[in-house]
C-alpha positions as CSV (number, residue, x, y, z in Angstrom):
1,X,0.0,0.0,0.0
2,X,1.2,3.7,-0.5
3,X,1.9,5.5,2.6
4,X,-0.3,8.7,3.1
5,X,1.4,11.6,4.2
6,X,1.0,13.5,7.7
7,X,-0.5,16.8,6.1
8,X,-3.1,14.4,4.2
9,X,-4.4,12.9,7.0
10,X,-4.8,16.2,8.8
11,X,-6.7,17.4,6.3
12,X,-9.0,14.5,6.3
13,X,-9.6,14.7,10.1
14,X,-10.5,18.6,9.5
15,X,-13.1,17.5,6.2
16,X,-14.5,14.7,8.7
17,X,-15.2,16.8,11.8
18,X,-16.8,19.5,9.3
19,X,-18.5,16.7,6.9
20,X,-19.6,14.2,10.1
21,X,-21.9,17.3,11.3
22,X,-23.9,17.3,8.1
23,X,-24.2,13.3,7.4
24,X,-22.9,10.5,6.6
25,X,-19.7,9.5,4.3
26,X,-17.0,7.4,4.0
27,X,-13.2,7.9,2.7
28,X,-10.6,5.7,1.6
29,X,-7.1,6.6,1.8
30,X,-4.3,4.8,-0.4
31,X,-3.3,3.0,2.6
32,X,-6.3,1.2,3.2
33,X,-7.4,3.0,5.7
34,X,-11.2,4.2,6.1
35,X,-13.1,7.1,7.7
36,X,-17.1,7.0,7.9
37,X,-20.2,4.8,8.4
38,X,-21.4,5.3,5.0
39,X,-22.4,1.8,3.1
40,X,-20.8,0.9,0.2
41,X,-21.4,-0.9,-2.2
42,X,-18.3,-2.8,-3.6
43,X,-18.5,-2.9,-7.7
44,X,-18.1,-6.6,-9.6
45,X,-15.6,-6.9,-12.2
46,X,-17.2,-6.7,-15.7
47,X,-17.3,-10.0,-17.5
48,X,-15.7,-9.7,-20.8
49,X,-17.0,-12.1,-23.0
50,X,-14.8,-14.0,-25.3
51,X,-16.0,-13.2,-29.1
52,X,-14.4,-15.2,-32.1
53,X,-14.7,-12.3,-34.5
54,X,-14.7,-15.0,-37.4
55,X,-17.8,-16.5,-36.5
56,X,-19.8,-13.2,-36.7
57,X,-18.4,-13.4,-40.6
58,X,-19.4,-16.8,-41.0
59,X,-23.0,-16.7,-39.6
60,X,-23.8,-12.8,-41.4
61,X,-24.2,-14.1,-44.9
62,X,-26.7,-17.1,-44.1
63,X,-29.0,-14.0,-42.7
64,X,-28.5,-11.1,-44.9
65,X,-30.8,-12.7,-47.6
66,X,-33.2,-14.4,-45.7
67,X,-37.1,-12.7,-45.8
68,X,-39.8,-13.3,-43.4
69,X,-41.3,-16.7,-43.9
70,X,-38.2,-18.5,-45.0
71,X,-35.4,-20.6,-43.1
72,X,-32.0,-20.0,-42.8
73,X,-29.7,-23.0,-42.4
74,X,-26.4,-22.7,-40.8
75,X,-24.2,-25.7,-40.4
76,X,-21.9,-26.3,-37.1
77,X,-17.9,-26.9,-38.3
78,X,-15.5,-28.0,-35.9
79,X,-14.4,-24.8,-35.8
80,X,-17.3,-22.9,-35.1
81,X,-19.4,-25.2,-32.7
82,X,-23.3,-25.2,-32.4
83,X,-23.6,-23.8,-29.6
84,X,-21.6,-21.0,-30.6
85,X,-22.9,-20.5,-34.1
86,X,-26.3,-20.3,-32.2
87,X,-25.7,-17.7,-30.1
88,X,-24.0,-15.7,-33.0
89,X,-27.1,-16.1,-34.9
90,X,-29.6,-14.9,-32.6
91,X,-27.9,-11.9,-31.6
92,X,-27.2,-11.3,-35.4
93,X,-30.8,-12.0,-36.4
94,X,-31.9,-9.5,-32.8
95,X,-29.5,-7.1,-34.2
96,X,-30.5,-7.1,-37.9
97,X,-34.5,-7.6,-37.5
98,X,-36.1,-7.3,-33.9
99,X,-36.3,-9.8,-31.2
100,X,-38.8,-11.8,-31.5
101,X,-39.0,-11.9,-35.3
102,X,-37.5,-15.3,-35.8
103,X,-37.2,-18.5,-34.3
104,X,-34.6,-20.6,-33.9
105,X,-33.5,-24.4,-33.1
106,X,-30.5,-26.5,-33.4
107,X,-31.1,-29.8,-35.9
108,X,-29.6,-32.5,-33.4
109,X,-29.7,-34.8,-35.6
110,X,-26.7,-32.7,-38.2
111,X,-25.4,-29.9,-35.4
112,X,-27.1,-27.2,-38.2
113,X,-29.2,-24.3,-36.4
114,X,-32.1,-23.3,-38.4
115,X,-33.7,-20.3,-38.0
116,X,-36.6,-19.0,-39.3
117,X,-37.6,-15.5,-40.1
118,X,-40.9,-14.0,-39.2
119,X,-41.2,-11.1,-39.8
């Protein structure tokens, strides 16, 4: 931890006898150290999500020319798994027409995904 200096924590013991009057707070110091009775809440750590850029180029083109009525096929590879190539498909299909205007399913019997535009 960084050591505070002296004249920094003076100045935080003058802010919290003038601050404590008027309600609560709470400050942290580099050190660790903590003044106040104010909850905090701590923040989680943002899960990035791992995107094979590829498979966004691979899916795009079995939706671009698909109207409302008709199915889209999309086979699995080994490199692009059904699972993922579902996924990337839905949120294309969201992204590119609404949710809720297809409907989708994976064809266990070949891996493909099939998805079928309503509207």
């Amino acid at each position: 931890m960084n050591d505070v200096p002296e004249i920094v924590k003076q100045a935080v013991q003058r802010m919290i006898a003038t601050i404590g009057v008027h309600g609560k707070f709470k400050i942290f110091l580099n050190d660790g150290t903590e003044y106040g009775d104010l909850p905090v809440a701590i923040d989680k750590p943002v899960k990035r999500h791992r995107v094979n850029k590829g498979i966004v180029d691979y899916v795009r083109p079995f939706l671009l020319n698909t109207k409302a009525g008709e199915v889209a096929v999309i086979p699995s590879t080994p490199q692009f798994p059904s699972t993922a190539v579902s996924a990337t498909a839905t949120a294309k299909a969201s992204q590119m027409w609404g949710n809720g205007s297809y409907q989708s399913m994976t064809n266990r019997a070949n891996g493909n995904i099939e998805l079928l535009r309503l509207s």
